[in-house]
C-alpha positions as protocol buffer text, in pm:
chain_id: "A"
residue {
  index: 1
  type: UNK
  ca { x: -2516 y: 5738 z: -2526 }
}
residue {
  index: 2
  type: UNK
  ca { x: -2710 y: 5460 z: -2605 }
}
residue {
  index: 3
  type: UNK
  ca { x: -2428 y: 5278 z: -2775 }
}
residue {
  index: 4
  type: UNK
  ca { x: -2242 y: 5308 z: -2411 }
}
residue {
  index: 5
  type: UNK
  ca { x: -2496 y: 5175 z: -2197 }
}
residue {
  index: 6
  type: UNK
  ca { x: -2566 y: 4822 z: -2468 }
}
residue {
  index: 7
  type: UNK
  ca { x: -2168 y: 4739 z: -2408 }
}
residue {
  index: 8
  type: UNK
  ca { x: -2203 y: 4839 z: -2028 }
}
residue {
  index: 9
  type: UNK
  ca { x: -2506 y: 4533 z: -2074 }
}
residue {
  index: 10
  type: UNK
  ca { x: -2320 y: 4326 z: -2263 }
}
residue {
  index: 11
  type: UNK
  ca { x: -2008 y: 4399 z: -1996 }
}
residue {
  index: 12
  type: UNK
  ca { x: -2274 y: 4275 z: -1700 }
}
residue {
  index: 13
  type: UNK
  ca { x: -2381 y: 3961 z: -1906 }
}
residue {
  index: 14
  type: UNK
  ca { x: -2024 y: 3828 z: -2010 }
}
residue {
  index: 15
  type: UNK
  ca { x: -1858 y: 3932 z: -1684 }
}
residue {
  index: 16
  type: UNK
  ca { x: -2182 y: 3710 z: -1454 }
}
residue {
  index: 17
  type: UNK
  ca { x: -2156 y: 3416 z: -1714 }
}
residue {
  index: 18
  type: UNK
  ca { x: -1813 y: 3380 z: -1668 }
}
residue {
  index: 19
  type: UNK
  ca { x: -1805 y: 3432 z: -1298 }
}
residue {
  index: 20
  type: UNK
  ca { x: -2118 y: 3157 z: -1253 }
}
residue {
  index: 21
  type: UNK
  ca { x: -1901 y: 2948 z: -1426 }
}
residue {
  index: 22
  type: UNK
  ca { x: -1570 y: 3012 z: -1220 }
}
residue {
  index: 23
  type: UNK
  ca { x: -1768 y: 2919 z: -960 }
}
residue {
  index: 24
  type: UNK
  ca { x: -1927 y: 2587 z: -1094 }
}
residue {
  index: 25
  type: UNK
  ca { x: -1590 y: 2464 z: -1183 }
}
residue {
  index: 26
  type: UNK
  ca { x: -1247 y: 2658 z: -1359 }
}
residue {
  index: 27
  type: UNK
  ca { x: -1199 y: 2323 z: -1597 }
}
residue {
  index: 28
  type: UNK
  ca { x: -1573 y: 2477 z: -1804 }
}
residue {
  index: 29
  type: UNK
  ca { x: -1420 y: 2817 z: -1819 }
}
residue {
  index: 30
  type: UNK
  ca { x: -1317 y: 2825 z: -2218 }
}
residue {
  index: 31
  type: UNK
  ca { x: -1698 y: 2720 z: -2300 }
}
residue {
  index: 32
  type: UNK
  ca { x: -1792 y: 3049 z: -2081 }
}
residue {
  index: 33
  type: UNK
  ca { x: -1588 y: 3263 z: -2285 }
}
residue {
  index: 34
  type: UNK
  ca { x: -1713 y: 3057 z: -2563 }
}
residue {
  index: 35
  type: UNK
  ca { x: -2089 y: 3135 z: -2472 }
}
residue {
  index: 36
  type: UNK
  ca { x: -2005 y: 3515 z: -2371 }
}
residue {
  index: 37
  type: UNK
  ca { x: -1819 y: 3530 z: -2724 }
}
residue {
  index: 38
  type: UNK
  ca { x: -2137 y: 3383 z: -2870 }
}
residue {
  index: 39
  type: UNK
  ca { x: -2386 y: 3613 z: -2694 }
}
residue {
  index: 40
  type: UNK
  ca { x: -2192 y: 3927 z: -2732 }
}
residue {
  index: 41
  type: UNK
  ca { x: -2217 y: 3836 z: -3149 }
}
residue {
  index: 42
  type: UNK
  ca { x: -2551 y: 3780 z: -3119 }
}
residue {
  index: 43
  type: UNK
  ca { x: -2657 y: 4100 z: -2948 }
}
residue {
  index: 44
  type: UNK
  ca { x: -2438 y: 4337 z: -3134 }
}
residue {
  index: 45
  type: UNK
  ca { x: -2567 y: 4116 z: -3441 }
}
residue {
  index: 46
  type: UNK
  ca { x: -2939 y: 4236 z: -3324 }
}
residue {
  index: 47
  type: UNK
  ca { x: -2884 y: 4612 z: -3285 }
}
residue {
  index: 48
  type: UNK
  ca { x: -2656 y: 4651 z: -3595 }
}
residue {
  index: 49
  type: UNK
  ca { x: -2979 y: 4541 z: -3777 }
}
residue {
  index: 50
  type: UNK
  ca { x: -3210 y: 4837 z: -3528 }
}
């Protein structure tokens, strides 16, 4: 259950970053799947270790 609802979080985070940065401009949309790609490591990095 729990495992569900942290992807469902990290869904929410990549999906707003990348839609706040559609809407700032399409030509910085590979650095917002960058970013998401970096912040999805980072928190499945952090509750591997829980």
């Amino acid at each position: 259950m729990r495992k569900r609802v942290a992807w469902i979080v990290i869904g929410l985070i990549l999906a707003f970053t990348i839609g706040i940065e559609v809407y700032k401009g399409g030509e910085k949309l590979p650095w917002a799947i960058l970013f998401a790609a970096v912040v999805v490591f980072f928190v499945y990095s952090l509750w591997r270790k829980r």
